[in-house]
N, C-alpha and C positions, 0 to 999 in steps of 0.2 A: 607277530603273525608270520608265517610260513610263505617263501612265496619265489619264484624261478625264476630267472633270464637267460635269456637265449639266442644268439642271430637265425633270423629265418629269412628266406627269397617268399616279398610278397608282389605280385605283380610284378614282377623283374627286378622286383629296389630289395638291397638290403634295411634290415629294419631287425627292431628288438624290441621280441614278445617280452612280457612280463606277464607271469602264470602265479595266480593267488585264488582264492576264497573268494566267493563274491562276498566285499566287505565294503558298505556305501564309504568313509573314512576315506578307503585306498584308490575311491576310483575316484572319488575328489579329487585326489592328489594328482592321479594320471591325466586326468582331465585338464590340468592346471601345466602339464610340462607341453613344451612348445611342439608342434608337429604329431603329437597323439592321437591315436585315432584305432577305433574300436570295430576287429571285424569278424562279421555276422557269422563269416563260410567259418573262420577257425577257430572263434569262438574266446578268441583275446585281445586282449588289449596291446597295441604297439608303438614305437616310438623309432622317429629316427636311429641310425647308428651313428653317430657322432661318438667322438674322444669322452667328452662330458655325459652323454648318458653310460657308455659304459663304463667308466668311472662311478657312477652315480646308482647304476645295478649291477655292479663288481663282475663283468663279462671281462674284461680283462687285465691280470694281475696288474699294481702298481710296482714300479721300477726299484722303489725302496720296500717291496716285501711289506711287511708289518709293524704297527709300532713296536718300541720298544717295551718293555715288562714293566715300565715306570708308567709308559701315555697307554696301555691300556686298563691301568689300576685308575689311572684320573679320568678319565675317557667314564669307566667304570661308576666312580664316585661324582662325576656329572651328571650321569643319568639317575643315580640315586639322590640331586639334590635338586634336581629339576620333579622328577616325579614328587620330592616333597612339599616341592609351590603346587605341583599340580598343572604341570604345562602339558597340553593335550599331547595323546603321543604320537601325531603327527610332526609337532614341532620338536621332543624331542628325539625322532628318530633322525628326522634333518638337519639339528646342531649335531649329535653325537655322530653323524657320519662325516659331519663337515670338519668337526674337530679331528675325527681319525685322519682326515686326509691330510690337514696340516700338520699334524704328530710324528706320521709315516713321512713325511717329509725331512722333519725334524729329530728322526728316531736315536740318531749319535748326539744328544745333543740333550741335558739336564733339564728339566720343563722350569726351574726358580732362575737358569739362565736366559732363558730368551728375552728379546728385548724389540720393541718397537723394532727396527729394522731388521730383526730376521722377518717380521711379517711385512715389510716391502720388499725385502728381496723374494718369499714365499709367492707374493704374486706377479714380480716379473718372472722368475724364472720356475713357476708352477701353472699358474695362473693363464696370464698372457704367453706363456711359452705354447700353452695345450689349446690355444684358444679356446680357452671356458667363457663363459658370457657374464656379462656384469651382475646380472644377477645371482649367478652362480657364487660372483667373489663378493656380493651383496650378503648370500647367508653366509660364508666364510666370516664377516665379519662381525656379522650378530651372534655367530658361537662363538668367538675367539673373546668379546668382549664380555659376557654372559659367565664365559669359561675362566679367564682371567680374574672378574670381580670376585671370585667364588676361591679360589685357590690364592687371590689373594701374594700375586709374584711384585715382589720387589723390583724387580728389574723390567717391567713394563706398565706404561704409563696408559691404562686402558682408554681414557677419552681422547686420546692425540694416534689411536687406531682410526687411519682415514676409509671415508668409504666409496666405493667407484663414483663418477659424476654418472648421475641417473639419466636417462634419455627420457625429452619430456614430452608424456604420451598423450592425446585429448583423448578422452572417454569417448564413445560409438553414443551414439545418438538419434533415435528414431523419430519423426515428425508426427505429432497426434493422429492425422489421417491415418499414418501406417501403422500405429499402436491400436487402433481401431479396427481396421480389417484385420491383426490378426490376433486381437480376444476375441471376436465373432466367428474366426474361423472355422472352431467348432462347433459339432448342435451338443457335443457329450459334455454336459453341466458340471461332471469333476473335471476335464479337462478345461474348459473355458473358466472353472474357480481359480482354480489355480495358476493357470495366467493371468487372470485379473485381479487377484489378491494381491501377487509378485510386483505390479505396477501399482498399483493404488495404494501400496504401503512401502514401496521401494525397498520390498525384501530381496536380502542374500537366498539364495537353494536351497541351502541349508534349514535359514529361520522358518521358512515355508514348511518344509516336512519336518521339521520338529514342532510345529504347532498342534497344540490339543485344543477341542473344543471348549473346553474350560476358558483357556485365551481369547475367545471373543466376546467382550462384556460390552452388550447390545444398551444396556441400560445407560452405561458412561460413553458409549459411543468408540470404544477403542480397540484396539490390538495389543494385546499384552502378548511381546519378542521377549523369551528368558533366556537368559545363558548362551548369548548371540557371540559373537566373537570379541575376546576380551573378556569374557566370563561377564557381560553385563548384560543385566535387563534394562529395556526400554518399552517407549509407547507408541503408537500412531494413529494417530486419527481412524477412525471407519467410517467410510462414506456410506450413506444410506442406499445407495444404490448397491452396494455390493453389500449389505446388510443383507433386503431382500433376496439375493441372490443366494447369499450362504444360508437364507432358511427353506429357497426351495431344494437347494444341494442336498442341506440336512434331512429332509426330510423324505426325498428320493435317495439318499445314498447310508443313512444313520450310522454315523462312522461312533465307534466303542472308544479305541484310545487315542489312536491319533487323527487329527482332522481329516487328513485325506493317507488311507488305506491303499496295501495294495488288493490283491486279487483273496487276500484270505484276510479275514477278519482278525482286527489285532495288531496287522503288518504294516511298517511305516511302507508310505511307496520310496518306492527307487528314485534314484539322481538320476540314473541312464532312461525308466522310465517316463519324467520329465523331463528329460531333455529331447525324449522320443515326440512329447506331446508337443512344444514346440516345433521342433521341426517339420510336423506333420502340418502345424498350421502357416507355414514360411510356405509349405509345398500348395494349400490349399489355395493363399494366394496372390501365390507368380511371386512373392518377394526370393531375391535372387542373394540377396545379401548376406555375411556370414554371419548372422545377429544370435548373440547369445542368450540366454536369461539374462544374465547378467544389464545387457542392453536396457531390460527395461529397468532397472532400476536408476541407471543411468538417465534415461530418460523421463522417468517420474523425479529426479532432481532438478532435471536442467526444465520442466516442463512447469514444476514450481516455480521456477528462479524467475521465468519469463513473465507468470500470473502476477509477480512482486512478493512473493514469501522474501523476507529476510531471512537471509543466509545463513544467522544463528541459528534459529530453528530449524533450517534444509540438515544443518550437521547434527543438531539433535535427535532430528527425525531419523537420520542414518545411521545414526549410532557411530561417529566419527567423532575419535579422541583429540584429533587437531583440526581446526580452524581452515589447515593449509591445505588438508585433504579434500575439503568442500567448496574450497574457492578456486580448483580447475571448472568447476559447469560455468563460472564466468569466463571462462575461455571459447562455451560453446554454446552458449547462449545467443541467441539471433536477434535479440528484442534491440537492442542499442544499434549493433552494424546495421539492419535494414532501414534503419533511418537515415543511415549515411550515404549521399547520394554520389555516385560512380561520377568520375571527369568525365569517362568516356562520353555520357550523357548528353554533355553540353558540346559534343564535335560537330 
């Protein structure tokens, strides 16, 4: 997809437009980069100016030029072996750029010779020289290992490629009362579905607007999530109360292909469009917090965990390939600490 970068003065700050297609895919992605933020008057989407985004939307050339005519043939033939598994191509635009930038670093230099330590000198003196963020050298390292198994280099030992120490995050966490005021927020029945779908089945943005009516089987009581991330299908319960709800929706709103439409029949709705509809109900009311979709799903786990759901089924329910991913909401869980009674108590 086609698509520009640019330094611009907005408000007084330098910042960097990215000018594309409206394409739901890309604004995923923009949405996901740290400091982004989308405006109305000019009509795109921007991002701090840091070293790492302009690196990351090629605003300003690299110091080593380009790779060499060897790392753009591999560079090349990664992306024709990743399209052959089928890895979204969102994920392969982000290994193949991560790989260019360790290639162009590496451009004098035979790709069957590198070796485990040119990729720790790669991120002291590329890396941490540019202060790029761990995350940044996080997917440097999921291409380099992805990129290596495939090419298949003698001279490097691809699982002894180490990866940043992670900074350990708790998930946002909203309290029932405040998940409550704001599915009510709304009287518009596709807006309050849709926030009440997102929490009562602890879906991603995504699984949400790619659900078809087809996917709601009233009879077995569930949610049929296809092709959610990771290419897997999953299930989740359907509470009766939000049963009802999606046949008065249906039946005032009769959405054709996908469950919830945009403004023309046929159209999935927008990411930006939901994330408008939230916001609208943070403003309805008085919540001051920077809570995102995301939040409630967060919050429809950790809100299980507290009811006594077993935590194998919280990660089945989420559709989580590891165990480890689902045992941070025991970190933010409240059910165990508020039994524990403060010293201060007894002064």
């Amino acid at each position: 997809m086609k698509w520009e970068a640019k330094i611009i003065t907005h408000k007084k700050e330098k910042r960097i437009a990215v000018y594309f297609e409206k394409n739901t895919e890309w604004i995923a992605r923009i949405k996901k980069l740290e400091g982004s933020r989308w405006s109305q008057t000019l009509g795109v989407w921007h991002l701090p100016d840091t070293e790492e985004n302009r690196i990351r939307f090629k605003i300003r050339p690299l110091s080593h030029g380009i790779p060499s005519s060897e790392g753009i043939a591999q560079i090349e033939k990664f992306k024709q072996w990743m399209r052959s598994k089928r890895y979204s191509e969102s994920t392969l635009i982000t290994y193949s750029e991560a790989l260019k930038s360790f290639l162009v670093f590496y451009r004098n230099k035979p790709v069957a010779e590198i070796t485990n330590e040119d990729v720790i000198v790669y991120n002291n003196e590329y890396i941490l020289k540019n202060n790029l963020s761990a995350s940044y050298q996080n997917q440097i390292v999921n291409a380099l290992k992805l990129f290596f198994r495939t090419v298949q280099n003698k001279s490097i030992v691809v699982d002894t490629i180490h990866r940043p120490k992670r900074a350990k995050v708790l998930p946002n966490v909203l309290s029932k009362e405040e998940v409550k005021l704001i599915l009510n927020a709304h009287s518009n029945i596709k807006h309050k579905m849709m926030l009440s779908l997102i929490y009562s089945c602890g879906l991603r943005r995504s699984e949400l607007l790619n659900l078809k009516p087809t996917d709601i089987d009233s009879k077995r009581g569930i949610v049929i999530i296809r092709q959610s991330k990771g290419k897997k299908d999953r299930i989740a319960p359907l509470s009766p109360k939000i049963l009802e709800m999606l046949r008065e929706y249906y039946l005032g709103c009769k959405p054709k292909i996908w469950l919830f439409e945009g403004q023309n029949i046929g159209e999935q709705y927008s990411e930006y469009s939901l994330q408008s509809v939230l916001k609208q109900a943070l403003q309805k009311v008085g919540n001051k917090k920077p809570v995102t979709l995301h939040w409630l799903r967060h919050s429809y786990a950790t809100h299980l965990l507290e009811s006594g759901t077993d935590l194998r089924y919280i990660q089945e329910l989420l559709g989580h390939n590891s165990s480890k991913t689902t045992e941070i909401y025991t970190h933010v869980s409240t059910k165990s600490i508020q039994q524990i009674k403060s010293p201060f108590d007894d002064l």
